[in-house]
N, CA, C and O of each residue as an XYZ file, in Angstrom:
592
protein
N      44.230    109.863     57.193
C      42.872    110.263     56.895
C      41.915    109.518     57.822
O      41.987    108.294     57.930
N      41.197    110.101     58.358
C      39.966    109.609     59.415
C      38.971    108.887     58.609
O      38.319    109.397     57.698
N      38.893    107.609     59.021
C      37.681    106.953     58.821
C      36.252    107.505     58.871
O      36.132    108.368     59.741
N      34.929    107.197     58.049
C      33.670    108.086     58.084
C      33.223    106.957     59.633
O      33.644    105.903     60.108
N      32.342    107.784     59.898
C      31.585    106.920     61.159
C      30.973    105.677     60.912
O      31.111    104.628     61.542
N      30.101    105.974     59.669
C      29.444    104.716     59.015
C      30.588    103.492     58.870
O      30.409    102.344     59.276
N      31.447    103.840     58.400
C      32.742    102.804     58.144
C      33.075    102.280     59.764
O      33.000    101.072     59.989
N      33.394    103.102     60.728
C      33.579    102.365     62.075
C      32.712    101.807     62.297
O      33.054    100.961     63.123
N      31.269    101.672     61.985
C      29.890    100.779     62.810
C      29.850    100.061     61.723
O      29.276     99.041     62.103
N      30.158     99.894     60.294
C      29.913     98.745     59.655
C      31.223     97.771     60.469
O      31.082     96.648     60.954
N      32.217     98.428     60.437
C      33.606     97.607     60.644
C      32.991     96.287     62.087
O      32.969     95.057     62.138
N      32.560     97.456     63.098
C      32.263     96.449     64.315
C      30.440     95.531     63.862
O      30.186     94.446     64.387
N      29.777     95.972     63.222
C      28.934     94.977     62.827
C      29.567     93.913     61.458
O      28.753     93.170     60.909
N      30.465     93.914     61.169
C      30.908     93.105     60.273
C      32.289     91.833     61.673
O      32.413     90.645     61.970
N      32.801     92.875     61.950
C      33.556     91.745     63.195
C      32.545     90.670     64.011
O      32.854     89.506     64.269
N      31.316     91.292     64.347
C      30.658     90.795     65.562
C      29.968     89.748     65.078
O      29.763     88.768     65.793
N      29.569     89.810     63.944
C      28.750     88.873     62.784
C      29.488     87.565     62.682
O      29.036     86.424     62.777
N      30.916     88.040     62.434
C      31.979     87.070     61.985
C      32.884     86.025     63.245
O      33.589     85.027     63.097
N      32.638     86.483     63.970
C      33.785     86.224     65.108
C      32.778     86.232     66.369
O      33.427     86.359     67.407
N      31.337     86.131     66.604
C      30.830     85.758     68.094
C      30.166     84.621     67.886
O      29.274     84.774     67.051
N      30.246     83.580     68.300
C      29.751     82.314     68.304
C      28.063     82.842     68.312
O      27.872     83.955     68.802
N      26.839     82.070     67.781
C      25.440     82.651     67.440
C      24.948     83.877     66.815
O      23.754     84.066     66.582
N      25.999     84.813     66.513
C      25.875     85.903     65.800
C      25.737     86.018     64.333
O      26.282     84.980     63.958
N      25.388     86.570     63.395
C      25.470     86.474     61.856
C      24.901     87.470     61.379
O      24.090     88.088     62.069
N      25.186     87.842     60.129
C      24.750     89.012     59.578
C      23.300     89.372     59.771
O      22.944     90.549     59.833
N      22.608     88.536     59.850
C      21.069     88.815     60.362
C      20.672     89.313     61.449
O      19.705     90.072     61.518
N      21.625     88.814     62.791
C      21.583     89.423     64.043
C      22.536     90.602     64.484
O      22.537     91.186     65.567
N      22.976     90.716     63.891
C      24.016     91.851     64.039
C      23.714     93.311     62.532
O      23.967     93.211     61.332
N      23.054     94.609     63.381
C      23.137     95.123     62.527
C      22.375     96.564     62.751
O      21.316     96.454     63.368
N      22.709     97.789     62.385
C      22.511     99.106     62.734
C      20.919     98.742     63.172
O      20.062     98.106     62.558
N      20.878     99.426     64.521
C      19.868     99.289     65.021
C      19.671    100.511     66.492
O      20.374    100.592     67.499
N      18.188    101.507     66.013
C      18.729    102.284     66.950
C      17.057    102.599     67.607
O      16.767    103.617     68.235
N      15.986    101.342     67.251
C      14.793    101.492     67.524
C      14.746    101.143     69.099
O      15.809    100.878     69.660
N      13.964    101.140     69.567
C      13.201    101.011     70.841
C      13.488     99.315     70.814
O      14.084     98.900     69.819
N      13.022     98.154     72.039
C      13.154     97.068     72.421
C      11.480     97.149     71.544
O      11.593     96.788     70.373
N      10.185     97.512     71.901
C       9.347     97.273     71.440
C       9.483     97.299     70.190
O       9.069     96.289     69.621
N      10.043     98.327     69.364
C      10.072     98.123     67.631
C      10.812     96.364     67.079
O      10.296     95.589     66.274
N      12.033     96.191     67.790
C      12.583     94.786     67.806
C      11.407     93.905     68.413
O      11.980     92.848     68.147
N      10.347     93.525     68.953
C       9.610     92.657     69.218
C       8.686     92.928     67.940
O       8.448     92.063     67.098
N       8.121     94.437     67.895
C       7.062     94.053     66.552
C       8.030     93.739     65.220
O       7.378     93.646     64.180
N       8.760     93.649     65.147
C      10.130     93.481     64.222
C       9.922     91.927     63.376
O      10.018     91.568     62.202
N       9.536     91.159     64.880
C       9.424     89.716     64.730
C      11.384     89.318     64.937
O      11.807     88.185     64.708
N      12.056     90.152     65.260
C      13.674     89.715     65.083
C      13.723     88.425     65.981
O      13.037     88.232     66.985
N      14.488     87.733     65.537
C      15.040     86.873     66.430
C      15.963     87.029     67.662
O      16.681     87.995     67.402
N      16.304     86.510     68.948
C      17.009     86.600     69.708
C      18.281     85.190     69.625
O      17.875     84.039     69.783
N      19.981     85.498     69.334
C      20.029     86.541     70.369
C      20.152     88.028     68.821
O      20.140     87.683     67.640
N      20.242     89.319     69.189
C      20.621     90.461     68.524
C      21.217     91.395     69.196
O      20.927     91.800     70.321
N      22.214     91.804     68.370
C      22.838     92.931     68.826
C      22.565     94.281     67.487
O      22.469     94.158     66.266
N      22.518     95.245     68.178
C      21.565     96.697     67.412
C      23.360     97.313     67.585
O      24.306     96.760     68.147
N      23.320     98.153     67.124
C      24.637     98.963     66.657
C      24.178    100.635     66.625
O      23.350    101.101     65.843
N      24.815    101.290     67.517
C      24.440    102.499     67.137
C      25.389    103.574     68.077
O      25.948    103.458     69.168
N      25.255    104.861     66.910
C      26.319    105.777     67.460
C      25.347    106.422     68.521
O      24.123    106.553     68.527
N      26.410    106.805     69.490
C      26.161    107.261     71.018
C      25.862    108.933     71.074
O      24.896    109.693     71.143
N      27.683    109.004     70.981
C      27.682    110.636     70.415
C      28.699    110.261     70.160
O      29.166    109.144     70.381
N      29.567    111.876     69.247
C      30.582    111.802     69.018
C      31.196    113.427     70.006
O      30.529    114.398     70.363
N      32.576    113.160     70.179
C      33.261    114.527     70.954
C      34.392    114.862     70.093
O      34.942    114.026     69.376
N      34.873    116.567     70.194
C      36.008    116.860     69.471
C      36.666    117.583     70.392
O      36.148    118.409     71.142
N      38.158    117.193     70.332
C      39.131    118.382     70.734
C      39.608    118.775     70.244
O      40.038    118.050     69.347
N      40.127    120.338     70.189
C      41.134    121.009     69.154
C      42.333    120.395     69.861
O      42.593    120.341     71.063
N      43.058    119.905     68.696
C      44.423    119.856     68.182
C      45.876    120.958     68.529
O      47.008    120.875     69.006
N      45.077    121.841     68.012
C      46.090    122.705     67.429
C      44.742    124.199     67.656
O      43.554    124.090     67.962
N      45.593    125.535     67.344
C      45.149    126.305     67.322
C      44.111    127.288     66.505
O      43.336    128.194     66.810
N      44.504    126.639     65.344
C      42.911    127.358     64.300
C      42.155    126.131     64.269
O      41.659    126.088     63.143
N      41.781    125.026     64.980
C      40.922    124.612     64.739
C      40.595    123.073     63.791
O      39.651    122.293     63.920
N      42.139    123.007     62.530
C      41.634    122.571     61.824
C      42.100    120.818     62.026
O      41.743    119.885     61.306
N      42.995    120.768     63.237
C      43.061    119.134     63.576
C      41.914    119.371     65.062
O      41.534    120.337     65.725
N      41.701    118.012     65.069
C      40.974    117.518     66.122
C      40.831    116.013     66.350
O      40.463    115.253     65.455
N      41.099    115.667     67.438
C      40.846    114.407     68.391
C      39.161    113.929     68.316
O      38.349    114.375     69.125
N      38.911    113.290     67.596
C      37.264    112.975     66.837
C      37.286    111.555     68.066
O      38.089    110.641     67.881
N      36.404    111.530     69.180
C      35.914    110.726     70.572
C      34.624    110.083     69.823
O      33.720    110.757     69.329
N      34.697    108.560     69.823
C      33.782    108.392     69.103
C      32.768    106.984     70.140
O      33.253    105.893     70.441
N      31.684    107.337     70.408
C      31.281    106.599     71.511
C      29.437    105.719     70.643
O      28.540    106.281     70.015
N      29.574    104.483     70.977
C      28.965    103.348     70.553
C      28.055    102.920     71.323
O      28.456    103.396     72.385
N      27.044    102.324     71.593
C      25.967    101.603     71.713
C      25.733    100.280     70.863
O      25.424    100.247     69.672
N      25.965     99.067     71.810
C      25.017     97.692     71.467
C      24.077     97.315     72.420
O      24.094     97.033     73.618
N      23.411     97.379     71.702
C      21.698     96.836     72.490
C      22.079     95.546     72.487
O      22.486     95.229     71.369
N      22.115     94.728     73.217
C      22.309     93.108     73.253
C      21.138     92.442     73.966
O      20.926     92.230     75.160
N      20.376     92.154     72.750
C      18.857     91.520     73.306
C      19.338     89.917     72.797
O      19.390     89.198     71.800
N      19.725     89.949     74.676
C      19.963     88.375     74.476
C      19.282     86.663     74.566
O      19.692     85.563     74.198
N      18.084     87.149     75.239
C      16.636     86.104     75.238
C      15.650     86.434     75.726
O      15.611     87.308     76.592
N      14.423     85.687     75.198
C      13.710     85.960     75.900
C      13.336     85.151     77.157
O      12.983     84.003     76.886
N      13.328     85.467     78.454
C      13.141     84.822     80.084
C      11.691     83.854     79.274
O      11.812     82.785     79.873
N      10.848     83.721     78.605
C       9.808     83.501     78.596
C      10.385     81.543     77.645
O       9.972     80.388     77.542
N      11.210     82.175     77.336
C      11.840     80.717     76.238
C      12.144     79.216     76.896
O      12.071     78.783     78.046
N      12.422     78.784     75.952
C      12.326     77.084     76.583
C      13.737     76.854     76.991
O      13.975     76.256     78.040
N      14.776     77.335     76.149
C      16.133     77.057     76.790
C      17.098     78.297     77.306
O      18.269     78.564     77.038
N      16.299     78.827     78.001
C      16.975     80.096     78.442
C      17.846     79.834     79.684
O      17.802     78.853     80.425
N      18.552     80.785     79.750
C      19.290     80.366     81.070
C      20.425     81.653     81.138
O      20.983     82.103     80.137
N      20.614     82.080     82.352
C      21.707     83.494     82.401
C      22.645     83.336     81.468
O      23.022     83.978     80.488
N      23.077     81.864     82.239
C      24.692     81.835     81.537
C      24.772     81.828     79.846
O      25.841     81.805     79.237
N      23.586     81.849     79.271
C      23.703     82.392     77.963
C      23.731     83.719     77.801
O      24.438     83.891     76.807
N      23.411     84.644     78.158
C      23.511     86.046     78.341
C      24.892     86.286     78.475
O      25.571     86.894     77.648
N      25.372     85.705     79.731
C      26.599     86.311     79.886
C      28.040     85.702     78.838
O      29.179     86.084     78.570
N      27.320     84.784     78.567
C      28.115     83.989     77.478
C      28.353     84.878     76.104
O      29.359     84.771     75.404
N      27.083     85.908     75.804
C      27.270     86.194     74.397
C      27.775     87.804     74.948
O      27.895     88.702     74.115
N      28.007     88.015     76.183
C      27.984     89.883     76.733
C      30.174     89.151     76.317
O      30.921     89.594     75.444
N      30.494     87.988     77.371
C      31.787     87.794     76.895
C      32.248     87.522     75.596
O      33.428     87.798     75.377
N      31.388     86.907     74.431
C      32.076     87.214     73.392
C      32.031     88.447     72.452
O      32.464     88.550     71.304
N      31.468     89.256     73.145
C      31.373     90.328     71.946
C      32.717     91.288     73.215
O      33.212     92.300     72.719
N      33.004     91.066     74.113
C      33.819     92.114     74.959
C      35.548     91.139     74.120
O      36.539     91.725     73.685
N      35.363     89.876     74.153
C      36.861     89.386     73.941
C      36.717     89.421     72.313
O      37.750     89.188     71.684
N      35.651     89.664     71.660
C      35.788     90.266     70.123
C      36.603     91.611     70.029
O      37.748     91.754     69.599
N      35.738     92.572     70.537
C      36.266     93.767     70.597
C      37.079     94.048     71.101
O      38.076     94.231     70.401
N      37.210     94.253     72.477
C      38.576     94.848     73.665
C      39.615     95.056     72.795
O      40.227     94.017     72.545
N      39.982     95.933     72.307
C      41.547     96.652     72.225
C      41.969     96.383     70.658
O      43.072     96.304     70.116
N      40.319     96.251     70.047
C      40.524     96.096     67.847
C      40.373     97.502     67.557
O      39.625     98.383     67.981
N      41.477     97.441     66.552
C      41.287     98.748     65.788
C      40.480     98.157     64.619
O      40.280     99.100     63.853
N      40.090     97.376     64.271
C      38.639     97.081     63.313
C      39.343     96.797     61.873
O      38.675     96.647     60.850
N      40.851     96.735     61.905
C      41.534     97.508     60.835
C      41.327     98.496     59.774
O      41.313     98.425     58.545
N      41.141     99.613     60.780
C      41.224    101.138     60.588
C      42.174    101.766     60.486
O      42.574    102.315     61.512
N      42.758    101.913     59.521
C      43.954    102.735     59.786
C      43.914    104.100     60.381
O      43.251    104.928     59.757
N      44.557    104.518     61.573
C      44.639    105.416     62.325
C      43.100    105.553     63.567
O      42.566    106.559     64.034
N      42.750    103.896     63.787
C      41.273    104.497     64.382
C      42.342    103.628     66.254
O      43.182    102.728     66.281
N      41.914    104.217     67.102
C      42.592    104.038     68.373
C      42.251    102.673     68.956
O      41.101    102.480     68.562
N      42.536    101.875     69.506
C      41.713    100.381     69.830
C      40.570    100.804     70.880
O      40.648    101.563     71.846
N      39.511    100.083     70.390
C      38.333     99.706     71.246
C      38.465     99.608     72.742
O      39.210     98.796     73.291
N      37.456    100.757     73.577
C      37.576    100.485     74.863
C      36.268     99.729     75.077
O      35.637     99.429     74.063
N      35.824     99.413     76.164
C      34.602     98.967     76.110
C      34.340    100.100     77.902
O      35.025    100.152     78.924
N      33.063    100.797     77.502
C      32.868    101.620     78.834
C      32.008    101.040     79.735
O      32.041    101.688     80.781
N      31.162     99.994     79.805
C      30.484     99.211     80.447
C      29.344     98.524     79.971
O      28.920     98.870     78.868
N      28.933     97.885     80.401
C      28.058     97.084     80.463
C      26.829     96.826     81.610
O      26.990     96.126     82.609
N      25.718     97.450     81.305
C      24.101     97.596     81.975
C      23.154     97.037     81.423
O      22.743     97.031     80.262
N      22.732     96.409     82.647
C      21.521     95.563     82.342
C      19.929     96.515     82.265
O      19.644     97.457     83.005
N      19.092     95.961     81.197
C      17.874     97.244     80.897
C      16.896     96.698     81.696
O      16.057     95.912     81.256
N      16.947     97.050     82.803
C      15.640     96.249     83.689
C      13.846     97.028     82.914
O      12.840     96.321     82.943
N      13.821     97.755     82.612
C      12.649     97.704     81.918
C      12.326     97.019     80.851
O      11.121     97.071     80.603
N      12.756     96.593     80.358
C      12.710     95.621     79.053
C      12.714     94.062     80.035
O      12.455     93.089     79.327
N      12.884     93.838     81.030
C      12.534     92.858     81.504
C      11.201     92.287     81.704
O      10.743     91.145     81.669
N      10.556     93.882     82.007
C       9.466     93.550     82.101
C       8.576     93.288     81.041
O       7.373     93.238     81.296
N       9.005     93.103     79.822
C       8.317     92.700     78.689
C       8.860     91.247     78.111
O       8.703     90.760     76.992
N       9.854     90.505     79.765
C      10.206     89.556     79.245
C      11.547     89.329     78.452
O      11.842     88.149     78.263
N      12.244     90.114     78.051
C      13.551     90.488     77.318
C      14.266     90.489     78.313
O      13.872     91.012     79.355
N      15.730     89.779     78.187
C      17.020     90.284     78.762
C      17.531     90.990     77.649
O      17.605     90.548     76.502
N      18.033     92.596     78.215
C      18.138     93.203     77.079
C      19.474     93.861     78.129
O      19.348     93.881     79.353
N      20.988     94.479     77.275
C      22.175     94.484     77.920
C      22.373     95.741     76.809
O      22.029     95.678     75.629
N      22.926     96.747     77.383
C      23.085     97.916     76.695
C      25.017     97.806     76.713
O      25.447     97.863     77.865
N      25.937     97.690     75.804
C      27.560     97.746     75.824
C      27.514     99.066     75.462
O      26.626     99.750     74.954
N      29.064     99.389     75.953
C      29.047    101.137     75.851
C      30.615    100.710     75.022
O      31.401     99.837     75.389
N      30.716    101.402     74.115
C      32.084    101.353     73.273
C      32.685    103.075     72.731
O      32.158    104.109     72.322
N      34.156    102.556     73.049
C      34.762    104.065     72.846
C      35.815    103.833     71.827
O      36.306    102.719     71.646
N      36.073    104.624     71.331
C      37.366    104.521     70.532
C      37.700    106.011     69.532
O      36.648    106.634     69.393
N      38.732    106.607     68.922
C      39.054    108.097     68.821
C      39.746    107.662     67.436
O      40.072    106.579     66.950
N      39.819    109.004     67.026
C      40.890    109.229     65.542
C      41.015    110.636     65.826
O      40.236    111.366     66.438
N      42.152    110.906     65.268
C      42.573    112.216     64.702
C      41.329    112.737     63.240
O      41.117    111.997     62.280
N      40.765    113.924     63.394
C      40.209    114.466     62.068
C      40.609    115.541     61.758
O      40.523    116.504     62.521
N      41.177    115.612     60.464
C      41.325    116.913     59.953
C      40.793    117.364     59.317
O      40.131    116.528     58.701
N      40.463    119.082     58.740
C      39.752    119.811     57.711
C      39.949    119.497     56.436
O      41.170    119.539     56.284
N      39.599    119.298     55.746
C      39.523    118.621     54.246
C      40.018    120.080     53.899
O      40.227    120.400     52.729
């Protein structure tokens, strides 16, 4: 039986919370506003936002009723602000590597969900200009769905 979607994005905001050094349930968590809504937010940095990308289907089989459910992720990783007192890259890239050696190749323990790819990692140069290092992760991962 295929996992609901909501269940795969709690699963990876419940891992990322638990298992990235500076992360915690406060900073980690469905998030699919703009960088400006997170500043009037008052959120703290660092945060990671969680959000579905799209999803893709392939038929299976011939009427339709299995399908290959492509399920593609978004983390906003607003990792400081340039404007701060102890900022420095290598914190950025510090928290982009623990959320890649969190994830890379977890099935979230999902039963039947495919392990975590990670599709890249881009830096949001417009959000710079408001002072934010802000890092967009691209995450993939699939299940089989069938017709109820």
């Amino acid at each position: 039986m295929a996992a609901p979607i909501k269940t795969v994005s709690d699963a990876l905001i419940a891992r990322l919370a638990s298992q990235v050094a500076g992360l915690n349930t406060r900073t980690v968590a469905t998030f699919a506003g703009s960088v400006g809504d997170f500043v009037g937010q008052g959120r703290n940095v660092p945060f990671v936002g969680v959000s579905l990308d799209k999803v893709r289907y392939g038929e299976l089989n011939s009427d339709s009723s299995i399908a290959e459910e492509r399920l593609s992720f978004q983390l906003r990783l607003i990792a400081e602000d340039f404007r701060g007192r102890g900022y420095s890259i290598e914190n950025s890239y510090g928290l982009i590597d623990g959320i890649r050696d969190c994830l890379l190749g977890q099935t979230l323990e999902i039963e039947g969900l495919a392990p975590v790819v990670i599709s890249g990692v881009v830096r949001d140069e417009v959000s710079e200009k408001q002072g934010l290092a802000v890092y967009t992760v691209g995450l993939e991962t699939w299940q089989v769905r069938s017709r109820s």
